[in-house]
mmCIF file of the N, C-alpha and C atoms, coordinates in Angstrom:
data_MODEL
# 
_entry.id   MODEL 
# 
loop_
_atom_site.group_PDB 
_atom_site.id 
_atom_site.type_symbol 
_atom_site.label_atom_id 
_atom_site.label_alt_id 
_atom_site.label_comp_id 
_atom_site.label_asym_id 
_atom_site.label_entity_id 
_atom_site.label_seq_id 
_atom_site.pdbx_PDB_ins_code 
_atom_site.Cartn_x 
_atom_site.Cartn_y 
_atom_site.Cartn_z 
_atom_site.occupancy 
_atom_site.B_iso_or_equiv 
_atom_site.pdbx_formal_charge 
_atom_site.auth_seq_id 
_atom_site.auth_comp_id 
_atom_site.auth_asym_id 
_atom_site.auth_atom_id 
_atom_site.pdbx_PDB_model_num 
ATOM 1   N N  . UNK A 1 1  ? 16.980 -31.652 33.785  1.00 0.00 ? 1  UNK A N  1 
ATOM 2   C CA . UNK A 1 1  ? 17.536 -30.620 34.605  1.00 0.00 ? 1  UNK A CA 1 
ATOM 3   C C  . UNK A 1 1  ? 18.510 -31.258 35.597  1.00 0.00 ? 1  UNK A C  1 
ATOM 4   N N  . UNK A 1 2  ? 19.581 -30.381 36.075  1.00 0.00 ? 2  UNK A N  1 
ATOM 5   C CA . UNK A 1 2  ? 20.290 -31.140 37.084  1.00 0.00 ? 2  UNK A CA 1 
ATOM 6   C C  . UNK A 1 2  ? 19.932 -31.593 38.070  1.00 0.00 ? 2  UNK A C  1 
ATOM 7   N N  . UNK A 1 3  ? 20.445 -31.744 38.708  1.00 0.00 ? 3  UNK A N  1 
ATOM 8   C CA . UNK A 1 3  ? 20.073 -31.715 40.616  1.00 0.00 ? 3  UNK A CA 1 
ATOM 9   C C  . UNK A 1 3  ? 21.071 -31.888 41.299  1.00 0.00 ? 3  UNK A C  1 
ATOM 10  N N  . UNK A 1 4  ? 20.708 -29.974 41.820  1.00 0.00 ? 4  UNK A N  1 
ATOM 11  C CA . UNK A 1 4  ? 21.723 -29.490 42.239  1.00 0.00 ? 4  UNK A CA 1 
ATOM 12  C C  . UNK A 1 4  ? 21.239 -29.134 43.977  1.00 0.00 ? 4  UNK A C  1 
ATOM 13  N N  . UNK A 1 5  ? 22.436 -29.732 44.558  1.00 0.00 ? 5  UNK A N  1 
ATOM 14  C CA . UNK A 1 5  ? 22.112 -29.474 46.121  1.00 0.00 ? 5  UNK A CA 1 
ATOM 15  C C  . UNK A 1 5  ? 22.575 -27.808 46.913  1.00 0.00 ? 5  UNK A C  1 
ATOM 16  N N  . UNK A 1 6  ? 21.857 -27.717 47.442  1.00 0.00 ? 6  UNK A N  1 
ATOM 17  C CA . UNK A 1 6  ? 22.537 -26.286 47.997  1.00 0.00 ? 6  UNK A CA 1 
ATOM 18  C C  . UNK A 1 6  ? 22.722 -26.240 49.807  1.00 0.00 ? 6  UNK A C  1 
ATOM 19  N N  . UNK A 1 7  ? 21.995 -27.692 50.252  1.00 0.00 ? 7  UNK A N  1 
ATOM 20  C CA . UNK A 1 7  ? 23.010 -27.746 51.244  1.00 0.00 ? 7  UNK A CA 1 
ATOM 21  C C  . UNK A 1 7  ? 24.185 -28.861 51.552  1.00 0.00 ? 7  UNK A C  1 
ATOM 22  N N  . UNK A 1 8  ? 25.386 -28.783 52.630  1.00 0.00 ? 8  UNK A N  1 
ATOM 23  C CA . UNK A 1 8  ? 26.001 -29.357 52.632  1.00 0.00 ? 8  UNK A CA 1 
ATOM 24  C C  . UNK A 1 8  ? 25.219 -30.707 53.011  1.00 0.00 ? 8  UNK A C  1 
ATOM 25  N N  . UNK A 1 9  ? 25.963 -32.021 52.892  1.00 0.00 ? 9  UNK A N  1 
ATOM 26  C CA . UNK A 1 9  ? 26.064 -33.351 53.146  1.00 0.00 ? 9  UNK A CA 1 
ATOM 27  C C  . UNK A 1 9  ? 26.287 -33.613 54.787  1.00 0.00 ? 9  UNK A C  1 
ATOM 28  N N  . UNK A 1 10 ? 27.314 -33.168 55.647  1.00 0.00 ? 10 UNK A N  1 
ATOM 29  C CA . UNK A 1 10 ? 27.194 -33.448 56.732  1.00 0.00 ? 10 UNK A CA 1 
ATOM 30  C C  . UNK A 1 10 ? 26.338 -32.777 57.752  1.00 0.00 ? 10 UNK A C  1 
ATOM 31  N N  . UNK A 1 11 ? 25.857 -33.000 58.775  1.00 0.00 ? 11 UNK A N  1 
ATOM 32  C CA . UNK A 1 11 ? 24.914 -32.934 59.804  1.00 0.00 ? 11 UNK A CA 1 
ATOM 33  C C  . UNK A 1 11 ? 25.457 -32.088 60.648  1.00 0.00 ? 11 UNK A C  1 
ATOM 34  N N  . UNK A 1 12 ? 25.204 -30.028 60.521  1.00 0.00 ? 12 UNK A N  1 
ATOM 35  C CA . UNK A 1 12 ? 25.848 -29.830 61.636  1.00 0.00 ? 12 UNK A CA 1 
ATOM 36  C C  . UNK A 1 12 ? 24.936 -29.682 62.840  1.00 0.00 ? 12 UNK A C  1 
ATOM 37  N N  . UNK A 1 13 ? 24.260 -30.508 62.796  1.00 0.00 ? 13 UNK A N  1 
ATOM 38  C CA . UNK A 1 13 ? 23.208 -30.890 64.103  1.00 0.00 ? 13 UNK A CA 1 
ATOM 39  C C  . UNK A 1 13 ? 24.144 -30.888 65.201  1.00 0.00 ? 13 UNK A C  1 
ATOM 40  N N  . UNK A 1 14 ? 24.462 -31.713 64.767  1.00 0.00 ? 14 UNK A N  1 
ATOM 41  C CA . UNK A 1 14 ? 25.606 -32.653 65.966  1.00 0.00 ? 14 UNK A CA 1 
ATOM 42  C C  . UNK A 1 14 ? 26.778 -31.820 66.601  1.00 0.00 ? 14 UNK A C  1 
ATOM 43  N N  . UNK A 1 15 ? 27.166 -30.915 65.751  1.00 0.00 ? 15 UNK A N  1 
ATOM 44  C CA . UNK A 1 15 ? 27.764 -29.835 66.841  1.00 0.00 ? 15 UNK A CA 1 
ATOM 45  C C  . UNK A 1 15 ? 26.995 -28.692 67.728  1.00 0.00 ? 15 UNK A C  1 
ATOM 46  N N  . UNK A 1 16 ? 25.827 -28.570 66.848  1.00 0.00 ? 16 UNK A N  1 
ATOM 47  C CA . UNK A 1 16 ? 25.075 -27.869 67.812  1.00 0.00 ? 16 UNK A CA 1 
ATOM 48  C C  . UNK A 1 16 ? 24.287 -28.362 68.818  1.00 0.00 ? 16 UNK A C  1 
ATOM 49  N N  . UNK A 1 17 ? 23.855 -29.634 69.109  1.00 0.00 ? 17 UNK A N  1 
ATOM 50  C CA . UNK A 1 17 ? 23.924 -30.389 70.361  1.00 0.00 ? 17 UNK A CA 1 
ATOM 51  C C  . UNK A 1 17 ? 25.068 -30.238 71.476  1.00 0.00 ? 17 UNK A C  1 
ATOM 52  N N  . UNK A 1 18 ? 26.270 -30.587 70.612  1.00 0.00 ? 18 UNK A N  1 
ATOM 53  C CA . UNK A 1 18 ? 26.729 -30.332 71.965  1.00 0.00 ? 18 UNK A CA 1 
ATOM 54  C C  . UNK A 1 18 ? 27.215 -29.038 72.409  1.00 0.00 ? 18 UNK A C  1 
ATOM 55  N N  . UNK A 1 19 ? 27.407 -27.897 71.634  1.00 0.00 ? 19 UNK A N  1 
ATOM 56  C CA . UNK A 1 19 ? 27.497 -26.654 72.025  1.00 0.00 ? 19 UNK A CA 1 
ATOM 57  C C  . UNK A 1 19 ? 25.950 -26.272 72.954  1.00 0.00 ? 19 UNK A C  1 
ATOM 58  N N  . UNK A 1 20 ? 24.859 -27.071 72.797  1.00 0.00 ? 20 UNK A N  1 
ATOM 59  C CA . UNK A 1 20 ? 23.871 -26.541 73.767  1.00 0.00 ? 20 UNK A CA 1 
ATOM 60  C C  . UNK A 1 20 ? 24.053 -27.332 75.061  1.00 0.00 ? 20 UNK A C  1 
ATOM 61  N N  . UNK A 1 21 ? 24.628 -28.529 75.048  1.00 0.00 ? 21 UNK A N  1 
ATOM 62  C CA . UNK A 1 21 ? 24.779 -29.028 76.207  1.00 0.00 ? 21 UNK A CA 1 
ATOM 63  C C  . UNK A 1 21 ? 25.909 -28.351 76.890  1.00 0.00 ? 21 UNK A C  1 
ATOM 64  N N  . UNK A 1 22 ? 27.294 -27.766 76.230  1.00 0.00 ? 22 UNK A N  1 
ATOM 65  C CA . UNK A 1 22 ? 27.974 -27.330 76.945  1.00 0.00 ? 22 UNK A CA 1 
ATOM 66  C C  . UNK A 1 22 ? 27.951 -25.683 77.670  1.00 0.00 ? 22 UNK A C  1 
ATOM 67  N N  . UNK A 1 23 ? 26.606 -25.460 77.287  1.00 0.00 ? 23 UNK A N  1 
ATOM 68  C CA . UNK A 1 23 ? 26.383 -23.838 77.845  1.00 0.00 ? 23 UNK A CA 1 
ATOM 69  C C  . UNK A 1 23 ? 25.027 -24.007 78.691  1.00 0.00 ? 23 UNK A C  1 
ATOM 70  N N  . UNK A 1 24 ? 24.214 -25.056 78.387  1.00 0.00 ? 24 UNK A N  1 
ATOM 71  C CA . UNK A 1 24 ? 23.039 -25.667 79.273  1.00 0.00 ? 24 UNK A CA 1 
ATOM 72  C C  . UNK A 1 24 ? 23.289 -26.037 80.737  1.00 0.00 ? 24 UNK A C  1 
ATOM 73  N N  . UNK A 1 25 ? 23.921 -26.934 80.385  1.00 0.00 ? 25 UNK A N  1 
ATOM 74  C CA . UNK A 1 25 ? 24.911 -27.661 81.876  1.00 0.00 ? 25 UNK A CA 1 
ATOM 75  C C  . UNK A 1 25 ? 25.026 -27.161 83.303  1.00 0.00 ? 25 UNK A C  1 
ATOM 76  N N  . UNK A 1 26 ? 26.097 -26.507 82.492  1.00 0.00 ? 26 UNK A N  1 
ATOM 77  C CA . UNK A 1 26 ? 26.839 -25.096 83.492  1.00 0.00 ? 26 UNK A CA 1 
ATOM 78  C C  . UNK A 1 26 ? 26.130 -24.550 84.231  1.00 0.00 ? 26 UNK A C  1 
ATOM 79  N N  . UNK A 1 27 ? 25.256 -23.693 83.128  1.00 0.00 ? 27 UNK A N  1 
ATOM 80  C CA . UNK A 1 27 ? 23.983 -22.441 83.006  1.00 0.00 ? 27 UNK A CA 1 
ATOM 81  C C  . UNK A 1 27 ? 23.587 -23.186 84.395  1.00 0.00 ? 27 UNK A C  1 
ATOM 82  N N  . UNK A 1 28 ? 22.537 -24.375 83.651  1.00 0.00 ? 28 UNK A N  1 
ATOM 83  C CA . UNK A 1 28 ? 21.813 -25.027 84.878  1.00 0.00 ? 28 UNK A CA 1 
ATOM 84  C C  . UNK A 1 28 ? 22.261 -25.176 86.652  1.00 0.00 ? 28 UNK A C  1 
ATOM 85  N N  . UNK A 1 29 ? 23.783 -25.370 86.778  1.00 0.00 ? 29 UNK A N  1 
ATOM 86  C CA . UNK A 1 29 ? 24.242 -25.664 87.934  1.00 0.00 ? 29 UNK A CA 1 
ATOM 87  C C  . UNK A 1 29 ? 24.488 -24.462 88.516  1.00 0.00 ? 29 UNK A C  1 
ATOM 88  N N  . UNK A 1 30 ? 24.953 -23.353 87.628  1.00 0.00 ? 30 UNK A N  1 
ATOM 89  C CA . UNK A 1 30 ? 24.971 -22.515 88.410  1.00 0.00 ? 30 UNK A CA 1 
ATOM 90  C C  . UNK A 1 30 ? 23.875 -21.334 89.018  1.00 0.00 ? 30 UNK A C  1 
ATOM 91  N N  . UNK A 1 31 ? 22.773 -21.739 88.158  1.00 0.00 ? 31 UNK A N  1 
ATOM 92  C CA . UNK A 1 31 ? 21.370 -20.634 88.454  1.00 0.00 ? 31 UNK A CA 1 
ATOM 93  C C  . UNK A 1 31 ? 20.752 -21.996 89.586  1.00 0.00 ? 31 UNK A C  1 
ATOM 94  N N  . UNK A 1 32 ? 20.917 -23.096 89.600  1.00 0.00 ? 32 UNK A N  1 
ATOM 95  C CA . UNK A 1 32 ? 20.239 -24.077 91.090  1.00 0.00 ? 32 UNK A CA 1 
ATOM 96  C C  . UNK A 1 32 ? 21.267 -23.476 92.113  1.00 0.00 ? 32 UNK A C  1 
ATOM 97  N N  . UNK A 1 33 ? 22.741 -23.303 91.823  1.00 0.00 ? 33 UNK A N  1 
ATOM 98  C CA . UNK A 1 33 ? 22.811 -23.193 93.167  1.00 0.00 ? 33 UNK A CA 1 
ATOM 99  C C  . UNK A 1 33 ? 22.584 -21.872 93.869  1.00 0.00 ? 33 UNK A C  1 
ATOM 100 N N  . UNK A 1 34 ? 22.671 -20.747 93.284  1.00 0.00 ? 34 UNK A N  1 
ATOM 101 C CA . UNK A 1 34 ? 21.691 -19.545 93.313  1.00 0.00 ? 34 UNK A CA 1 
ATOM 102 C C  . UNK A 1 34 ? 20.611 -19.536 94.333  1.00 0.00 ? 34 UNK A C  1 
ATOM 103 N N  . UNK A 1 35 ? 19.901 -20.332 92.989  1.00 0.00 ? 35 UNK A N  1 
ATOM 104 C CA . UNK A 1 35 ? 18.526 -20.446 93.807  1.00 0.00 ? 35 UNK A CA 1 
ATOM 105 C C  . UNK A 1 35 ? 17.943 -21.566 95.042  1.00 0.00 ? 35 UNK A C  1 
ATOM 106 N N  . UNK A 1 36 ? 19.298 -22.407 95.029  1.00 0.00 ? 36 UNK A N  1 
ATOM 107 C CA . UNK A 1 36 ? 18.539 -23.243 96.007  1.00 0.00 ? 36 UNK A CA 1 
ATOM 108 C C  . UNK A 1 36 ? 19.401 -22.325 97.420  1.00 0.00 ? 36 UNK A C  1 
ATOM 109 N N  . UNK A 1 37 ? 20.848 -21.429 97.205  1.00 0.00 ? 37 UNK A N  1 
ATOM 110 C CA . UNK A 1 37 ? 21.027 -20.710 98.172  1.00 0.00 ? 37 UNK A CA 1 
ATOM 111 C C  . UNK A 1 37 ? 19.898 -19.938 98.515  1.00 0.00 ? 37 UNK A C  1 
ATOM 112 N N  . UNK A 1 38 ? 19.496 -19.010 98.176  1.00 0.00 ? 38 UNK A N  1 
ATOM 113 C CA . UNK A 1 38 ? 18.016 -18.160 97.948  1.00 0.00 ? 38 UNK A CA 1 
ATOM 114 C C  . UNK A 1 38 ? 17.033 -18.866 98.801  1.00 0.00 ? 38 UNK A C  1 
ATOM 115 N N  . UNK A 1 39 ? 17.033 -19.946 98.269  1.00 0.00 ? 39 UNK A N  1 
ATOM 116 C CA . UNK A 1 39 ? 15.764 -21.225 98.747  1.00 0.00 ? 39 UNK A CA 1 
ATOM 117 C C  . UNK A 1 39 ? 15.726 -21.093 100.567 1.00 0.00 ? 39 UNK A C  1 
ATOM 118 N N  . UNK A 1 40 ? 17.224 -21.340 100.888 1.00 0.00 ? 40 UNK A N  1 
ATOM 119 C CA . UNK A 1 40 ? 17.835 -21.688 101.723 1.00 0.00 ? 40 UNK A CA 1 
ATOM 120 C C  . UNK A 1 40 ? 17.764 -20.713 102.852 1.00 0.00 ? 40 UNK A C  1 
ATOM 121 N N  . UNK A 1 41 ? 18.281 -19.453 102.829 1.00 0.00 ? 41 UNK A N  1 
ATOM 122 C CA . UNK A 1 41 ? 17.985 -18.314 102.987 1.00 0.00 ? 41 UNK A CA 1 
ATOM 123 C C  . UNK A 1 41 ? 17.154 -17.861 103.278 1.00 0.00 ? 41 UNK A C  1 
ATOM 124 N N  . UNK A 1 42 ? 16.268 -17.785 102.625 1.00 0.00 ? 42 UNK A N  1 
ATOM 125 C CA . UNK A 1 42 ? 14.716 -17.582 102.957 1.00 0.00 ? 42 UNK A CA 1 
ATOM 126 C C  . UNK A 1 42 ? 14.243 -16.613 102.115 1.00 0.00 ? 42 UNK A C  1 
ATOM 127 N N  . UNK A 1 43 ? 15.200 -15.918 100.967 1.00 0.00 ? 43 UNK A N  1 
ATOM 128 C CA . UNK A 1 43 ? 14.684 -14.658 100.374 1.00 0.00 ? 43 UNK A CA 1 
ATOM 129 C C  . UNK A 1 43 ? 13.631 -14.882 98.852  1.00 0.00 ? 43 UNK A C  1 
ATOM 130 N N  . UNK A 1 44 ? 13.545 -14.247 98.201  1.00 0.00 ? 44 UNK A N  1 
ATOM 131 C CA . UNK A 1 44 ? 12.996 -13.816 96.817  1.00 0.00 ? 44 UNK A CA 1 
ATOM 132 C C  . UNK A 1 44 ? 13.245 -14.168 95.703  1.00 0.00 ? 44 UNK A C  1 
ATOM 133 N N  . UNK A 1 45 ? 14.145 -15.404 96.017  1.00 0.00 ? 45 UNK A N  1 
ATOM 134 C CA . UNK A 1 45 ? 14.940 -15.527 94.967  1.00 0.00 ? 45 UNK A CA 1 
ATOM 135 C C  . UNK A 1 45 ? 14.436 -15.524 93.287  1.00 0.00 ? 45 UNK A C  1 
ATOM 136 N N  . UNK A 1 46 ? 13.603 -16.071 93.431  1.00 0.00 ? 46 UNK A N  1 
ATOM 137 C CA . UNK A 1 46 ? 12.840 -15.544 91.811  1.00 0.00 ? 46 UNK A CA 1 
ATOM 138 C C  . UNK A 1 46 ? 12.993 -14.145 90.672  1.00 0.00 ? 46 UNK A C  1 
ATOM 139 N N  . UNK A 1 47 ? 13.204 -13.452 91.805  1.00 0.00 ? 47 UNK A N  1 
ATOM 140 C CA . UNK A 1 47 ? 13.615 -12.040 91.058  1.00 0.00 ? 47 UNK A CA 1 
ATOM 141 C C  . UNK A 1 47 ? 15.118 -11.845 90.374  1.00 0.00 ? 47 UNK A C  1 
ATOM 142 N N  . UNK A 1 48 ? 16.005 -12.620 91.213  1.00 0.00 ? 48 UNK A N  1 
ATOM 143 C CA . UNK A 1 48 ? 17.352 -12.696 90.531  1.00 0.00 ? 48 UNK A CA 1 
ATOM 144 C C  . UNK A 1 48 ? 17.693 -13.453 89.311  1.00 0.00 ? 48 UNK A C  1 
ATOM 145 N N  . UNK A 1 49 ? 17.152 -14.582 88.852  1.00 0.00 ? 49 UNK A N  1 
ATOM 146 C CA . UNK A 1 49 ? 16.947 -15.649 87.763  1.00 0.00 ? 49 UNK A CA 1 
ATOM 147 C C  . UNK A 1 49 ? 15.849 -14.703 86.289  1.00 0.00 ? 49 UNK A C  1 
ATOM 148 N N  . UNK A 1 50 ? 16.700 -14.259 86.181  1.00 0.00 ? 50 UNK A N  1 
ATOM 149 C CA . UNK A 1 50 ? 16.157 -13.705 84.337  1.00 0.00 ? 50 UNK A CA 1 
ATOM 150 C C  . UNK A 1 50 ? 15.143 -14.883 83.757  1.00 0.00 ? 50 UNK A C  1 
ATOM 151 N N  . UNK A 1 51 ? 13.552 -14.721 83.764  1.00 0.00 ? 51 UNK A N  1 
ATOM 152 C CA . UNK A 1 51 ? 12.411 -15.623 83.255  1.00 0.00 ? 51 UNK A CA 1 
ATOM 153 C C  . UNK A 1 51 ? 12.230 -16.504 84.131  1.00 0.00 ? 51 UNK A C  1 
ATOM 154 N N  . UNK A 1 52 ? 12.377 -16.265 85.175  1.00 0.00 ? 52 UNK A N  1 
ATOM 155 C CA . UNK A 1 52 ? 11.899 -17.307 86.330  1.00 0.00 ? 52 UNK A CA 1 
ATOM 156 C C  . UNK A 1 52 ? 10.885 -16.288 86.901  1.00 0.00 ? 52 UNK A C  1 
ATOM 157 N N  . UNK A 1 53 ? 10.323 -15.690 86.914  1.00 0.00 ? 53 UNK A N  1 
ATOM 158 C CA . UNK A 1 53 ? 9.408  -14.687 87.959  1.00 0.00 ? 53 UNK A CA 1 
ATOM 159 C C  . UNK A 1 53 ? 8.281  -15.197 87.865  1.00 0.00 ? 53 UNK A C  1 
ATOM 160 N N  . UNK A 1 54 ? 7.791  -15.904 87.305  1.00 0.00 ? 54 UNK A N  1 
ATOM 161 C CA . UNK A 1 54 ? 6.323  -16.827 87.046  1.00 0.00 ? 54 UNK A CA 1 
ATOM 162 C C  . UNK A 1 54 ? 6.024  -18.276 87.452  1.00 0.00 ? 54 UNK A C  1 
ATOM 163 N N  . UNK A 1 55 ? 7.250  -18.708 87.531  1.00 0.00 ? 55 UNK A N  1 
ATOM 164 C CA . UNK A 1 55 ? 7.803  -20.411 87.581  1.00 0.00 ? 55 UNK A CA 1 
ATOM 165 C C  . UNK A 1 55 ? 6.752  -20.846 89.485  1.00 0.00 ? 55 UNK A C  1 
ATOM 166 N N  . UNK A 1 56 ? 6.364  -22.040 88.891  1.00 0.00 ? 56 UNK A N  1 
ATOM 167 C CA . UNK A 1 56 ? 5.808  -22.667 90.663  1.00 0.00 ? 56 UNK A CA 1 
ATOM 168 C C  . UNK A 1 56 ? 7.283  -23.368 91.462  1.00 0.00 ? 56 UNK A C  1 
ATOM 169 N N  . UNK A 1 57 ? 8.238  -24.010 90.894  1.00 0.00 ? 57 UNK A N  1 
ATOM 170 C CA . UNK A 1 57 ? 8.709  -24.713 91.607  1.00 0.00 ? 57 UNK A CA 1 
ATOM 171 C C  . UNK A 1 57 ? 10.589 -24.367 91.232  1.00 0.00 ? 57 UNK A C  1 
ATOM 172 N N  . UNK A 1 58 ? 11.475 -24.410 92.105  1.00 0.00 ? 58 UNK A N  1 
ATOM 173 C CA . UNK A 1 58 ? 12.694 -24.461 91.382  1.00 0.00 ? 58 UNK A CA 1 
ATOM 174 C C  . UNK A 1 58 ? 13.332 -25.086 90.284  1.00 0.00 ? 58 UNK A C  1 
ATOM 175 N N  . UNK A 1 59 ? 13.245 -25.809 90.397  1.00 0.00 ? 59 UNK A N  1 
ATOM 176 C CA . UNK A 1 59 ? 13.717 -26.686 88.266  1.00 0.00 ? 59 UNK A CA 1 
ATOM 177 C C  . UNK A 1 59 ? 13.229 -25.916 87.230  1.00 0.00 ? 59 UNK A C  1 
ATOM 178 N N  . UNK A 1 60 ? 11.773 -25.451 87.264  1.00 0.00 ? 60 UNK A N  1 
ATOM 179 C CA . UNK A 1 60 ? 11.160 -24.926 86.132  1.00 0.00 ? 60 UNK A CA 1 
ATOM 180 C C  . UNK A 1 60 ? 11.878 -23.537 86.474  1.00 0.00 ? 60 UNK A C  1 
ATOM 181 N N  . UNK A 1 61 ? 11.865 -22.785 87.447  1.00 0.00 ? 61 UNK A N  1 
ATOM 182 C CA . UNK A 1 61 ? 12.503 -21.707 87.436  1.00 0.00 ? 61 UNK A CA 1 
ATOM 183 C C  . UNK A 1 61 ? 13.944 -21.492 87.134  1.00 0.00 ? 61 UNK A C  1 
ATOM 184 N N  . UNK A 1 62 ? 15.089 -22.411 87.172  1.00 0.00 ? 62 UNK A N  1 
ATOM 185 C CA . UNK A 1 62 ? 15.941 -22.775 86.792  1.00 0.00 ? 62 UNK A CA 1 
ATOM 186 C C  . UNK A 1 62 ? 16.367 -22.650 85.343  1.00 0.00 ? 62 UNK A C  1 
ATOM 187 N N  . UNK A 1 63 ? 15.068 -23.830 84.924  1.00 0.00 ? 63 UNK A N  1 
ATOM 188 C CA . UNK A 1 63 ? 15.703 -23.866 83.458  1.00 0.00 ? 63 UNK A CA 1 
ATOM 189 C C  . UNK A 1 63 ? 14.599 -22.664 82.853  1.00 0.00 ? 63 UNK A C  1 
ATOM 190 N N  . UNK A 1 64 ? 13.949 -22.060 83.130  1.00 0.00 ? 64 UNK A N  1 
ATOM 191 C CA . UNK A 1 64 ? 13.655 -21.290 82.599  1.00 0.00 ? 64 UNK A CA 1 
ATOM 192 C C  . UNK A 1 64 ? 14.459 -19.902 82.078  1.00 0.00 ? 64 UNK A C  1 
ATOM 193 N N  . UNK A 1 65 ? 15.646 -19.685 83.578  1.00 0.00 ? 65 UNK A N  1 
ATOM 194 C CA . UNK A 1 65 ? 16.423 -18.902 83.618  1.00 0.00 ? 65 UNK A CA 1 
ATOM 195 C C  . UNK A 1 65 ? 17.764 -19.185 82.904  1.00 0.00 ? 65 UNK A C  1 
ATOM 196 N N  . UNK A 1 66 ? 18.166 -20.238 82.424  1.00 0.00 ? 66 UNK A N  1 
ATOM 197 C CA . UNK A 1 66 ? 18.809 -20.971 81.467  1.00 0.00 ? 66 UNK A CA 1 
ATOM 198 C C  . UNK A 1 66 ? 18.727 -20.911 80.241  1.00 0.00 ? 66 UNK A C  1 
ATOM 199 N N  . UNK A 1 67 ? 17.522 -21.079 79.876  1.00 0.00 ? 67 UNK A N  1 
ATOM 200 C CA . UNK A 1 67 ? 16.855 -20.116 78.510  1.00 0.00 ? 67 UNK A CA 1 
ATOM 201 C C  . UNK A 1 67 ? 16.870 -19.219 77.998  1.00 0.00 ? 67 UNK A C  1 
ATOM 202 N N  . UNK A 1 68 ? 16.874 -18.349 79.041  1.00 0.00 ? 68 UNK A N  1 
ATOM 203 C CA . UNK A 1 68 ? 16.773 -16.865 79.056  1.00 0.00 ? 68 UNK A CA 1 
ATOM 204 C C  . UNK A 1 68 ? 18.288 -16.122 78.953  1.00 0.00 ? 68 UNK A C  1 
ATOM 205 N N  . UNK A 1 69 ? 19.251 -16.990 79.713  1.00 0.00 ? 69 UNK A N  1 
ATOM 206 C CA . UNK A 1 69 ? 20.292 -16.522 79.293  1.00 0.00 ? 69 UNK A CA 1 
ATOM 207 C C  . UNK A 1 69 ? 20.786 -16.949 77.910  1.00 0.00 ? 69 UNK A C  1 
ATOM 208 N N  . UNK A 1 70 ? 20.626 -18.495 77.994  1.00 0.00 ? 70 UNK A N  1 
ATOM 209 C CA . UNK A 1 70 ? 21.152 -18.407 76.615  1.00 0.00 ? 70 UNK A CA 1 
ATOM 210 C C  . UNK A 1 70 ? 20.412 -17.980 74.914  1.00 0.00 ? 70 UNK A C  1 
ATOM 211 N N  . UNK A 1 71 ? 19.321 -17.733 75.321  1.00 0.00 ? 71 UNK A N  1 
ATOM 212 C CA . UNK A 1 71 ? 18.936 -16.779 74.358  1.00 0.00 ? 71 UNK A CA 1 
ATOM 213 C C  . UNK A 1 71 ? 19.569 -15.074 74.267  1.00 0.00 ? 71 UNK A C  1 
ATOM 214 N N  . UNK A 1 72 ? 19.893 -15.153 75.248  1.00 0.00 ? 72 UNK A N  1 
ATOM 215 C CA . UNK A 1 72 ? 21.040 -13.327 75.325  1.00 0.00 ? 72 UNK A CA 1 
ATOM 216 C C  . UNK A 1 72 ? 22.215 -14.077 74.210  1.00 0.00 ? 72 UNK A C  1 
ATOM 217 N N  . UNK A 1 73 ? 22.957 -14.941 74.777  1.00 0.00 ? 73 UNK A N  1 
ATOM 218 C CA . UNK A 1 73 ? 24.761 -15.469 74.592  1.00 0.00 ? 73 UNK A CA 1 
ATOM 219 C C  . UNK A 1 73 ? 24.755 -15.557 72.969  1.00 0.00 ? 73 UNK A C  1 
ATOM 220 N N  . UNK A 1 74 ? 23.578 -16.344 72.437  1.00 0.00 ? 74 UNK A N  1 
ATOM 221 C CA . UNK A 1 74 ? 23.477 -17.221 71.293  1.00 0.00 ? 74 UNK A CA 1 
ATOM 222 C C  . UNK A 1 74 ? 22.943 -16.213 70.199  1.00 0.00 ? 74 UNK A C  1 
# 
């Protein structure tokens, strides 16, 4: 019998790495500074960050909200 491949040869891993780093990044800097304004402030900020409403500490609430968006985008 033959052997026949049905997927391609190159790795498109590697672009999808960096398409997650280049929407991760961002994401990330701009939901910290959000929330560390928020922080700062003194308000609620948890409620504004889409999947952060559960989070103990800012980073986890962060990238949680990072997630959350880019599971909408993607």
């Amino acid at each position: 019998m033959a052997n026949i491949h049905f997927f391609p040869e190159k790795n498109p891993a590697t672009g999808d790495k960096l398409t997650f780093v280049l929407i991760f990044v961002p994401g990330f800097a701009l939901f910290f500074v959000l929330a560390l304004l928020g922080q700062l402030i003194g308000v609620h900020w948890k409620s504004w960050l889409p999947g952060a409403e559960n989070t103990t500490n800012v980073f986890a609430g962060v990238k949680a909200a990072v997630y959350t968006f880019m599971s909408h985008i993607i």
